[in-house]
Each structure stands twice: as C-alpha cells, then as structure tokens.
C-alpha positions in Angstrom: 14.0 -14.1 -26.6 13.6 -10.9 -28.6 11.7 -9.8 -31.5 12.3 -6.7 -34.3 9.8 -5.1 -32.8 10.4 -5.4 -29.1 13.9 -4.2 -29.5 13.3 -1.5 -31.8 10.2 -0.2 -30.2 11.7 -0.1 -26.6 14.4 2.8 -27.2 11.5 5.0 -28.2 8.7 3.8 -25.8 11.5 4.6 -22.4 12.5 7.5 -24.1 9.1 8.9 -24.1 7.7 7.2 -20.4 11.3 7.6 -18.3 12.2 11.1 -18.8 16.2 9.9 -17.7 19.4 12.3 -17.8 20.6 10.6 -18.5 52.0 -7.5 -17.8 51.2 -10.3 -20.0 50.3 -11.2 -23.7 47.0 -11.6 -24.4 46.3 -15.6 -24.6 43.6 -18.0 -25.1 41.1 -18.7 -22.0 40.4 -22.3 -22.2 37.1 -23.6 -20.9 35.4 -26.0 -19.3 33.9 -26.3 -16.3 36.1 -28.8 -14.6 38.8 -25.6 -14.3 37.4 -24.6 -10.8 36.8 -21.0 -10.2 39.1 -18.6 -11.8 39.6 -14.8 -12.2 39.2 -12.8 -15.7 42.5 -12.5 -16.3 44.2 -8.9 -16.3 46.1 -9.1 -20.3 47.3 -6.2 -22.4 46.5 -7.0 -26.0 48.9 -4.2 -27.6 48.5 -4.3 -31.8 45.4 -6.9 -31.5 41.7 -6.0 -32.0 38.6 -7.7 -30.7 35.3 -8.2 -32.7 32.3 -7.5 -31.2 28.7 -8.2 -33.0 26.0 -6.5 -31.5 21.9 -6.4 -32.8 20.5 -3.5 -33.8 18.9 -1.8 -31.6 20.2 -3.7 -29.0 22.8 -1.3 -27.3 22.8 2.2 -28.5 26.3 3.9 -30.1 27.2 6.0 -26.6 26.9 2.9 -24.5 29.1 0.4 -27.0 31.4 4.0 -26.9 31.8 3.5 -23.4 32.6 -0.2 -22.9 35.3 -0.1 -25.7 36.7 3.4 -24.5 37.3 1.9 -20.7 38.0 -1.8 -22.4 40.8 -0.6 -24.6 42.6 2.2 -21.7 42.4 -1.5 -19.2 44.0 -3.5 -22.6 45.7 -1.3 -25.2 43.4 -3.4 -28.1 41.5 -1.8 -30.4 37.4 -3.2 -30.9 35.5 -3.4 -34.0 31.9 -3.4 -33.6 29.9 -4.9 -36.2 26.2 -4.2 -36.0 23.9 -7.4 -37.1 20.3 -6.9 -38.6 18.0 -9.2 -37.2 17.0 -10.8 -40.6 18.7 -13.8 -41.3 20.4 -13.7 -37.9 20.5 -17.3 -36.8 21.6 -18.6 -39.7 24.7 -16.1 -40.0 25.8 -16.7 -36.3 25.7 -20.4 -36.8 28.5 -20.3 -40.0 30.2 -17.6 -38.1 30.7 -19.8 -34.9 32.2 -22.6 -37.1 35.0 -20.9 -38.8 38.1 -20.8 -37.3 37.8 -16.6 -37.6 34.7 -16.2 -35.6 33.7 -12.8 -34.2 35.0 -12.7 -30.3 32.1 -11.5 -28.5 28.4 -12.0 -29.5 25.3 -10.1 -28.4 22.8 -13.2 -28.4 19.0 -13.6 -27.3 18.3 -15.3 -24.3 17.0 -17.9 -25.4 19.0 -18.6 -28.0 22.0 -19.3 -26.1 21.5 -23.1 -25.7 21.3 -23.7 -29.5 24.3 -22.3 -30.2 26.2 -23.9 -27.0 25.1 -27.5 -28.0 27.7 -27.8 -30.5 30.1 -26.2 -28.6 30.5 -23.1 -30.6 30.6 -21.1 -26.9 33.2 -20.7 -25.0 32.1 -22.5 -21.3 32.4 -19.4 -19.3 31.5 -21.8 -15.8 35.0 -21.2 -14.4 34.8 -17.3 -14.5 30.9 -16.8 -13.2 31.7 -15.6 -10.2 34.2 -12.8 -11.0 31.6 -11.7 -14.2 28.6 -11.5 -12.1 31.0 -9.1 -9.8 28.7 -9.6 -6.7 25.6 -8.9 -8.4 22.6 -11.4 -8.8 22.1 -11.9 -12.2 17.9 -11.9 -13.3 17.0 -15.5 -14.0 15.4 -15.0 -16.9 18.4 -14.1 -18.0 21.3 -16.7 -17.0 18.9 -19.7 -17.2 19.1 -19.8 -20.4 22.6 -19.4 -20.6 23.2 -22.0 -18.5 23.3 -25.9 -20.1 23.7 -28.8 -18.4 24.8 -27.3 -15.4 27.6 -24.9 -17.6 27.5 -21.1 -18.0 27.7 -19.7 -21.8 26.6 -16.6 -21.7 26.8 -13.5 -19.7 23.6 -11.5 -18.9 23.4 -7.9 -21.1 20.3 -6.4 -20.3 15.7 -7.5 -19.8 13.1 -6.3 -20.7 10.2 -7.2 -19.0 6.6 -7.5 -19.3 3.6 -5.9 -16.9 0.2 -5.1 -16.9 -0.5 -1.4 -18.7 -3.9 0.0 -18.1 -6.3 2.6 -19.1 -6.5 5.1 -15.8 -9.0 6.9 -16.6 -11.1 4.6 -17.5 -10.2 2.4 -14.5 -10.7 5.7 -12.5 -14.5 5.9 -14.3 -14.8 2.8 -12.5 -14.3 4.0 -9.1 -11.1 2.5 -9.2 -7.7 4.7 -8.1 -5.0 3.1 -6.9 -2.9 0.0 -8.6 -4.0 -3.9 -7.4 -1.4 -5.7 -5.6 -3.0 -9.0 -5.1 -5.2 -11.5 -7.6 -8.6 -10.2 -5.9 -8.1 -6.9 -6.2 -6.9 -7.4 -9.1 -10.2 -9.5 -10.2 -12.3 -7.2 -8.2 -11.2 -4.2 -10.5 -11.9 -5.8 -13.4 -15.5 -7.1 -12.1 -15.9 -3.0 -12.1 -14.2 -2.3 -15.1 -16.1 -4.8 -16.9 -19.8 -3.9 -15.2 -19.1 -0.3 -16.4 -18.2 -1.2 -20.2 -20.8 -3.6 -21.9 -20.3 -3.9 -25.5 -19.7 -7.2 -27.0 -16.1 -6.6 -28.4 -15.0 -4.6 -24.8 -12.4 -6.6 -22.9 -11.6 -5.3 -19.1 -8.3 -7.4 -19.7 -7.3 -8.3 -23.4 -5.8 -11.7 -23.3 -5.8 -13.8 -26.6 -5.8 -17.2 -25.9 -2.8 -17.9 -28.0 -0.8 -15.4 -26.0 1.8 -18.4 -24.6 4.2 -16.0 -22.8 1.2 -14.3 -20.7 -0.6 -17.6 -20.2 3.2 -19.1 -18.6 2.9 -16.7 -16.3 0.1 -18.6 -14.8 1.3 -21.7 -14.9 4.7 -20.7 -13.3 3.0 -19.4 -10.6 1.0 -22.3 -9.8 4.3 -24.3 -9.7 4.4 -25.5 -13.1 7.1 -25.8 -15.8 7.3 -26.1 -18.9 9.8 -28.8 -19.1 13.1 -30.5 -16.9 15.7 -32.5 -17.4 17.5 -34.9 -15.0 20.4 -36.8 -16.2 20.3 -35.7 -18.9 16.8 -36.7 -20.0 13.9 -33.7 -20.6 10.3 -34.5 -19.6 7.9 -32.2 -20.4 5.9 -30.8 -18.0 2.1 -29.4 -18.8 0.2 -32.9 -17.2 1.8 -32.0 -13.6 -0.6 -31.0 -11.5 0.6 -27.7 -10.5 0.9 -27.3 -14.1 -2.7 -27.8 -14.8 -4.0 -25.4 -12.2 -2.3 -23.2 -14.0 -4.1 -23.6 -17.2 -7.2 -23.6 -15.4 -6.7 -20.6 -13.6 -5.3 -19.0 -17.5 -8.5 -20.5 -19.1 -10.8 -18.5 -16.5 -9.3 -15.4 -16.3 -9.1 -15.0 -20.0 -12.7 -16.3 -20.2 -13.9 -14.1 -17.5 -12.4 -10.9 -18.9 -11.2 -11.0 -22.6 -13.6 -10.8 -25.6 -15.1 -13.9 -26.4 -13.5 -13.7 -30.3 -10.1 -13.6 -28.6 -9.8 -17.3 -27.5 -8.1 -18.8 -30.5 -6.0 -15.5 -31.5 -2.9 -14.0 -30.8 -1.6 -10.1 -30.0 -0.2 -9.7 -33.7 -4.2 -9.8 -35.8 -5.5 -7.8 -34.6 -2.5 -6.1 -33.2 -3.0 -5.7 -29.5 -1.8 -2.2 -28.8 -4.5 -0.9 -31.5 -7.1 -2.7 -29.7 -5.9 -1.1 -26.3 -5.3 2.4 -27.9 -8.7 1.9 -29.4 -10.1 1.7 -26.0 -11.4 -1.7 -26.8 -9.5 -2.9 -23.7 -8.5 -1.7 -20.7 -5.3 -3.6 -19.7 -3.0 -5.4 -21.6 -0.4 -7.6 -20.4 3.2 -6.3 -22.5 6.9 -4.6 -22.3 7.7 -1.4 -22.1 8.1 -1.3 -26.0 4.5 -1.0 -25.8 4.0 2.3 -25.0 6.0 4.3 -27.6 3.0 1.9 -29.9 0.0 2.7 -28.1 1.2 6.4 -28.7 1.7 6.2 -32.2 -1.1 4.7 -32.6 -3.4 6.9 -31.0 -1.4 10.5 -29.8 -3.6 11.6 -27.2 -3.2 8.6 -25.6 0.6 9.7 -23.9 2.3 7.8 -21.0 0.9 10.2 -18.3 -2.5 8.6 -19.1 -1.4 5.2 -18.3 -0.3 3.2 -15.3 1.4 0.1 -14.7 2.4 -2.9 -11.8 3.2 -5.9 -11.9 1.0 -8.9 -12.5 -0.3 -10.2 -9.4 -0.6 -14.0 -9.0 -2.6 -16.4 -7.0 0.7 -17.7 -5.3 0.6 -14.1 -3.3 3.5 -12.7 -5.1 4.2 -11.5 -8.6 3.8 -13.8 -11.4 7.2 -14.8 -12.5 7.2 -13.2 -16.1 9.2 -14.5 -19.3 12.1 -12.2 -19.5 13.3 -11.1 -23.0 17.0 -9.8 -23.5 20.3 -10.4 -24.0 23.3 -12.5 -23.4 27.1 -11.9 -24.4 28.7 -15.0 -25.3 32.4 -15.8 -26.1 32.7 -17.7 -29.4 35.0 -20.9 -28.6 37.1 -20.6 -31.3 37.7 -17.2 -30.7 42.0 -16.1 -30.8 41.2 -13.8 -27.7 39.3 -15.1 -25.6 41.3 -13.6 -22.9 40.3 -10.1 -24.2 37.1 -10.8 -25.0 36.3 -11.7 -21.1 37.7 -8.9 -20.2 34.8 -6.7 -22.8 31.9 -8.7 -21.3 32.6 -8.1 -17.9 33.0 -4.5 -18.7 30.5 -4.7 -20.7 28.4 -6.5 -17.9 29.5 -4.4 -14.5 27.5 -2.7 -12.3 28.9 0.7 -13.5 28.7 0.0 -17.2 25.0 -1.5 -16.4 24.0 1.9 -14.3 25.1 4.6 -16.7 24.6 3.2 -20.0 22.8 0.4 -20.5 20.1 1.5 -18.0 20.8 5.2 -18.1 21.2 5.8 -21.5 19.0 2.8 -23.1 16.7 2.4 -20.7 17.0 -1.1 -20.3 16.0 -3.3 -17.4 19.6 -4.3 -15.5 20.7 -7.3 -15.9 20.8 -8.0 -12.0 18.6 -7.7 -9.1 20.9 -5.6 -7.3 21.0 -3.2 -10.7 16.8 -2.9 -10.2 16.9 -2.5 -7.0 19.4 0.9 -7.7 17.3 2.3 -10.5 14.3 2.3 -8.4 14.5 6.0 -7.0 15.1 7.0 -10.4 12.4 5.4 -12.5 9.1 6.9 -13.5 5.5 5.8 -12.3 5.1 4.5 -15.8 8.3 2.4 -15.8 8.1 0.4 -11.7 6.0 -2.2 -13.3 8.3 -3.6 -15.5 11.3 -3.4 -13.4 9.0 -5.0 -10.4 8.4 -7.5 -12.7 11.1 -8.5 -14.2 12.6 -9.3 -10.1 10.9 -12.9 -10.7 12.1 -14.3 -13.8 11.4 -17.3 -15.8 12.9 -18.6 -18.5 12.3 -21.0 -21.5 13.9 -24.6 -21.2 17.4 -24.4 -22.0 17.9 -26.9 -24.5 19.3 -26.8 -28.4 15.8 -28.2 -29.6 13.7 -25.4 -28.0 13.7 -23.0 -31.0 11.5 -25.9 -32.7 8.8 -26.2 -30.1 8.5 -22.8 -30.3 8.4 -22.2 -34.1 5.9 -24.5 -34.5 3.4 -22.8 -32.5 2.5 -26.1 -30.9 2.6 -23.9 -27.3 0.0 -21.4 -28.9 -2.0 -23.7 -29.9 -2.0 -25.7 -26.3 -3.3 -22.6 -24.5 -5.5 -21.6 -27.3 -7.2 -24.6 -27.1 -8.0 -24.5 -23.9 -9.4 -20.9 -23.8 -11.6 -21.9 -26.6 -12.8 -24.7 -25.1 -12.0 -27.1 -27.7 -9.9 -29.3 -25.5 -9.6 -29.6 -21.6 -6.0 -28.7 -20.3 -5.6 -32.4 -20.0 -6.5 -33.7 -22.9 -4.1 -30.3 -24.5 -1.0 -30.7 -22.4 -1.1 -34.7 -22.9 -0.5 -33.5 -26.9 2.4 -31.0 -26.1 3.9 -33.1 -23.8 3.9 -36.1 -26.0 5.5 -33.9 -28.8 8.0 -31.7 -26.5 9.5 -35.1 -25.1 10.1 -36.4 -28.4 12.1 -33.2 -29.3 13.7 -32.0 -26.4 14.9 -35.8 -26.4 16.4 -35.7 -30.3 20.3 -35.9 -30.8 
C-alpha cells in the first residue's frame, strides 16, 4: 500500500533526518506450489534481455544500477528498466499481465499483490521462498500480502513504516524529556501536554477519526483482525471481541486527546502535517515521508527539533503498524522467468538491501534481520520507524480488498465511532456485513 505522496516525499524526508554515506540456457521456471522446495536456478541468458518495471520514486537510479550491474556479470543478459508513473497504474499492469509479452519483473504495492495473483497473472514463487528470503526474516507487512491462499507471489522490496513524531520542545515545556515506552507513559505525557496547552482547536495527539491505518493499530493490538479466511471462506472480523476493545480503546484515545472537530475527518483536509507544523498538535502518528513535509511546510521546524518511537500499545509491546512498500513479482507469462528470479533475489539480498536500498534510499529493509543491521547506523530521528515497522500487519490478502478500501467504508467505521454516531457494535456489524459479501464475490 503506497501513495504518490508517501513515495515521493520519503527520498527527501530521510535525506534530510538520516544524514547516511551513504552452464545452461536460460529457461522457463514453472510454478506452482506443489513443486516442493527448489533453488533459483544458476542460467546464463547470453543475447536475451529482462524487463523490469519499477514506480517512480520507488528505487532510486544508483540502486537499480547496482542490481542490473551484479545481475547481468552473474547472467550475461542485458535489463531494461522501464520506470511507471503512478497515474493510471493499476489499470496498465492488469493489460500488461495478460499479454503474452508481459514485462518480467514488476515492482508492485503490497497490497496490491493479491489482486493481481487472483487471475494468475503471477508467477507462484512458493517453491523458491526459501532460497529468495536467503536466511533473512522477511517483515510481515510485507510477505502477507504476497502470500494467497497459502502461495507466495511476491518477493518483499523495501517498508516504510509509520511512528509517532512529536513536538520536543513543547513536550519538554511540559516537563516531559525522555520518549514513552509504555501506553501510560505514553497517556501520562499527553495528560501534561494537554493541561499545558488549552485552546479549543489544540490536540496533544492529532488523530482524525477517519484515520483507518492509525486506528488498526489498535485493534491489532487488542487481538483483532480485520478479516480471515478458512477454507477458503473470508469472515470479516470487527464484531470479535478482541476486535471491539480495540475500537473502544481507538475511540477514547482519540476522544481524550484529539480536537473535538477531528472525529469525522481524515489527515488529507486539513492536511495533518500543516496542523502539526502549525503547532496545533503535538504528535502525529505518520512515515518518515512526513518529515521532509512538516519542513516544507514550516522551515524552522527541522528534524533536530523533533523525536520519534514507536507507538506503544496496551498489549505491552509495540502496536503492530500497517506497513507500506513494495513487492517484486514475476509476471507468469513471462519468457524468462528463470532470469527474472535470479534479478529479484539480487534485487532482494541482504547485500543489495544494506547498501542501496537502505543505504542509498533510505528505505526500511525488507527483513527483520536487515533492521536489526541498520540500527547502529540510523539517526535519533529515524529508530521509530524502523522499531516499528519490527511488528507488522498487513491488509487481508484477497483480490476484492482494493474495493473495501476504495469505498471508504473502513473510514467511515472508525469515524463513526469517534464521533459518537454509532457504537463500535452497531459500526462493525455494517462493515462486517458488507466486507463478507465482497471478500466472498467470485
């Protein structure tokens, strides 16, 4: 799940907050995953060439450099990168995936994975998980996703994650110095934050009740989901009980310290990082993108003057957040599919995901093991959303998805029970009704 903005903004925002120095013919794959496990096969593709789409602002120039310059000394083939605007995006992968001339390797959201799998336009990539994870533990945020109906079809590429970013001086106004690691600290700062700032439209913790991927956060740490599937049925899951704590405890703590007007809004009107750079708020709950914003929208207001951490839940650990990112993903039709596993697991190695794709781009890893390496390296400003993004979530990986959530049926569930206007029963016992019926459709 990406946006324009979240992908273009990031490159800038870690710029600014990390301060980095940064002998066989080449065949067709096969898939399936009744194959067992199998290696990616070691082919020379002399005289062929690979095709590689890749989002803008996804992977800068020096890192796709890099893959194809190792890629083609391992193969002999040549790769032609074709870089895809995000307008239109879903519609042109879809055609491109049903010709019999598809582009090889595809840099996909997340999320978008399952839609694109259900028809089988990927390649099942099941067989060869093991040898492209390469010992590493991919984020779940990121392979969930990818992964339908028990099948792998799409390789983990890089996270971004979201955490809370505050205001530390005016925290620090509040006698407050040092980051919260648990829910009642957490609570108990913004009880001071909120007794020192009294105006009307002040919010110790912006949180606009239609903000869906914030407001998960609580319900998957309470134990709830959004929706599972057994045997090949998908029940949706918001009336569970675990479920509903969570919307209560989303409800309160966007009632207890957002402004009143925000209950049935979102972060785009008014845009949420001019609220927080207005000083109208002193935490907000977003990706790293965020801060290259809040700069441009008000300059004195640099990295150095604010702090991040994770979110901390009730559960005693981090809430698990909503990971956006990417997935590479093998179109099933491709001519070289051979080649084109051996690309994404270059593409997707811990070496590749070190120097470039965190060292250069500043992306989050795609593994916990690549976090976990970074972590001497990163700056104060940038541990909270690589913390974070160590418990993962994901969106339910199903073809009909994309519906639910461009209808903004889920904004308006948790909108309406910030508001008030329904309870989180009578809200989820909509949604649910709803999600089963098109989680369900063939």
């Amino acid at each position: 799940m990406r946006t324009t903005k979240f992908a273009a903004a990031a490159a800038v925002a870690l710029t600014i907050a990390m301060g980095l120095t940064a002998c066989s013919s080449a065949g067709n794959a096969g898939g399936g995953g009744g194959g067992g496990t199998k290696d990616v096969a070691d082919v020379k593709g002399d005289g062929k060439t690979l095709t590689v789409w890749a989002m803008t602002g996804d992977y800068s120039d020096k890192t796709i450099a890099a893959i194809n310059k190792e890629f083609e000394a391992k193969t002999g083939a040549k790769v032609k990168v074709q870089i895809q605007q995000w307008d239109g995006i879903t519609t042109k992968i879809s055609t491109a995936l049903a010709t019999n001339t598809p582009p090889d390797v595809l840099d996909l959201g997340n999320t978008q994975v399952a839609s694109y799998a259900a028809n089988g336009a990927l390649l099942d990539l099941t067989p060869y998980e093991k040898d492209l994870a390469q010992g590493q533990t991919w984020l779940a945020g990121l392979s969930d996703p990818a992964t339908v109906d028990g099948s792998l079809y799409g390789v983990p590429g890089f996270a971004g994650a979201r955490s809370v970013i505050y205001n530390k001086q005016m925290w620090a106004d509040a006698g407050i110095t040092t980051a919260p690691t648990t829910y009642e600290e957490l609570t108990a700062d913004l009880d001071k934050v909120k007794a020192k700032n009294t105006a009307n439209d002040f919010s110790a913790f912006y949180m606009p009740g239609q903000y869906w991927y914030a407001g998960m956060q609580f319900v998957w740490d309470a134990g709830g989901e959004i929706a599972t599937e057994q045997d090949g049925t998908w029940t949706a899951g918001f009336g569970d009980a675990k479920a509903q704590q969570g919307l209560t405890d989303f409800k309160e703590f966007a009632n207890d310290y957002s402004s009143k007007a925000s209950a049935t809004l979102n972060t785009d009107s008014p845009d949420m990082n001019q609220v927080f750079a207005d000083e109208k708020a002193s935490a907000i709950l977003s990706t790293s993108g965020t801060l290259g914003l809040i700069e441009q929208a008000n300059p004195e207001m640099t990295a150095d003057k604010l702090g991040t951490f994770p979110f901390p839940g009730k559960s005693g650990k981090t809430q698990p957040v909503m990971l956006g990112g990417s997935d590479w993903g093998v179109a099933a039709k491709s001519k070289n599919t051979d080649l084109a596993l051996q690309w994404v697991k270059i593409a997707s190695g811990p070496d590749m995901q070190s120097k470039y794709v965190y060292g250069d781009n500043g992306w989050i890893p795609n593994s916990t093991d690549g976090i976990k390496a970074a972590d001497s390296t990163l700056s104060d400003i940038n541990k909270g959303f690589f913390t974070a993004a160590l418990n993962s979530k994901a969106t339910p990986a199903n073809s009909r998805w994309a519906d639910l959530e461009g209808d903004q049926s889920i904004n308006d569930l948790f909108s309406s029970i910030v508001s008030g206007s329904k309870t989180p029963e009578e809200a989820a016992a909509t949604f649910d009704k709803a999600a089963d019926a098109t989680l369900n459709k063939k």
